[in-house]
N, C-alpha and C positions, 0 to 999 in steps of 0.2 A: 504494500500500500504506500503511494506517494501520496503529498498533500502541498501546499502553497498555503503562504498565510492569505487570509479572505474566503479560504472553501470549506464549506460547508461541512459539518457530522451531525450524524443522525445516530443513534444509539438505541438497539432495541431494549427494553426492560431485561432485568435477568432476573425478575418474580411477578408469578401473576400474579395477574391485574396491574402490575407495574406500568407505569407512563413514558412511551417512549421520548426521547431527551432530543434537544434539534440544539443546535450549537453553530459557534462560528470559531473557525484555528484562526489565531488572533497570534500565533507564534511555533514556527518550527524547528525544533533544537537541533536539526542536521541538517548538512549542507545537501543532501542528495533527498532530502524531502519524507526521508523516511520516520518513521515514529519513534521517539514519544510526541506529540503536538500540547501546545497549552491550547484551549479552547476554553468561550465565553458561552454557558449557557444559557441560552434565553430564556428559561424559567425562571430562574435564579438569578440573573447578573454576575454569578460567579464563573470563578475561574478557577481549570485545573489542571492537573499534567495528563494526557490521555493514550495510553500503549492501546490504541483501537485491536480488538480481536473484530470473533465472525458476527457480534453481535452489532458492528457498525459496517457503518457507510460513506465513505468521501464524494463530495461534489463539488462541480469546480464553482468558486462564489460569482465570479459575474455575473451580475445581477437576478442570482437565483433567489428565491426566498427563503429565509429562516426555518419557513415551518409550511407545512403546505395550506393552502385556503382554506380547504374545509378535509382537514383529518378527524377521521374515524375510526375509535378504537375498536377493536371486539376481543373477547376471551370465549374463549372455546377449551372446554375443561374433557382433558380423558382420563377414564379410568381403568385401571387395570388390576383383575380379580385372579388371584391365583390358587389354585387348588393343585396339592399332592396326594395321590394312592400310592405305593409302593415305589418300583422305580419310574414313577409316570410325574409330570406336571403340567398341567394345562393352564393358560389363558388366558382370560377374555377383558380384549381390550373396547371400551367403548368410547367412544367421542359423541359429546352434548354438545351441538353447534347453533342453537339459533334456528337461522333459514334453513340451514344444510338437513336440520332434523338430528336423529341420532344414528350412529354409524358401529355395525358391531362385528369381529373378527378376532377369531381364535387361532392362536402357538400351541405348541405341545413341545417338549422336551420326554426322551425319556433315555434314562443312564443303562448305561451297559455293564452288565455282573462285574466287571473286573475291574469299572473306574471306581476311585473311593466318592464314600457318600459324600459329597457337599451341594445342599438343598439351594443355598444361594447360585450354584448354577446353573442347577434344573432352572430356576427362576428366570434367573437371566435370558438363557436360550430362549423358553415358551415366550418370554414375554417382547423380547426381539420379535419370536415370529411371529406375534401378534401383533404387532404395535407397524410390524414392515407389510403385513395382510390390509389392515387400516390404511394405512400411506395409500396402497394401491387401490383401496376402494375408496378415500377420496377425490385419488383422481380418474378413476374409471367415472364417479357422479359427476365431477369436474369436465370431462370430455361429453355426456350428458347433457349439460345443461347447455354448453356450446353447442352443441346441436341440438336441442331444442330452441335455442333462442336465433341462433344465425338460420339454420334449416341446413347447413355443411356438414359433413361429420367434422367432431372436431376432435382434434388430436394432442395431448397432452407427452411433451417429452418426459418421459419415467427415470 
């Protein structure tokens, strides 16, 4: 990530329902543009030092705006329910969206006689597969709704 003093960051939240943060780099501590940047948040008026991860965004400031016209947040909460029998674990991940409705998709993990017990990885796996089952059925509704609204089919890169 490069950056120029005057371009913009945007900062996703890193807790729901968190607010995402719109900023101005108002100073870049390297000469090849890379990070750390100080930026002024426009929430706050404050100022900070920023090592941007995946949770931001650089833009170039000429004459872009701070924050967009009219942003709108939404939170979309999923849940993920796990159930163990024996060497088996299943589960079920769901997402509560709003318009989207709710969206529901099962993992399964199950251990092989000869690995040792550890239940936090059953977990793990089932719940990967479920949570990556999810991903692909919102954008299988996501390709949906593009073709119902365009009348194209519409094709979502996965």
């Amino acid at each position: 990530m490069k950056a120029n003093v005057g371009d913009r960051i945007v900062r996703a939240s890193g807790h729901v329902d968190g607010a995402v943060r719109y900023g101005e780099i108002t100073g870049v501590e390297r000469a090849d543009g890379s990070p750390p940047y100080r930026v002024r948040w426009t929430d706050t008026g404050e100022e900070s030092l920023v090592y941007p991860g995946t949770d931001c965004m650089v833009a170039p400031g000429e004459g872009a705006p701070a924050e967009p016209a009219h942003a709108h947040g939404r939170t979309w909460t999923v849940q993920v329910t796990m159930v163990e029998r024996g060497a088996s674990t299943t589960a079920e991940a769901t997402l509560v969206a709003g318009e989207v409705g709710s969206l529901r998709a099962v993992g399964q993990a199950r251990k092989d006689p000869a690995d040792v017990a550890l239940a936090v990885v059953g977990d793990e796996i089932a719940a990967g597969r479920a949570l990556r089952r999810l991903a692909d059925a919102l954008l299988g509704q996501a390709e949906a709704d593009i073709t119902t609204s365009t009348g194209i089919p519409g094709h979502v890169h996965r």
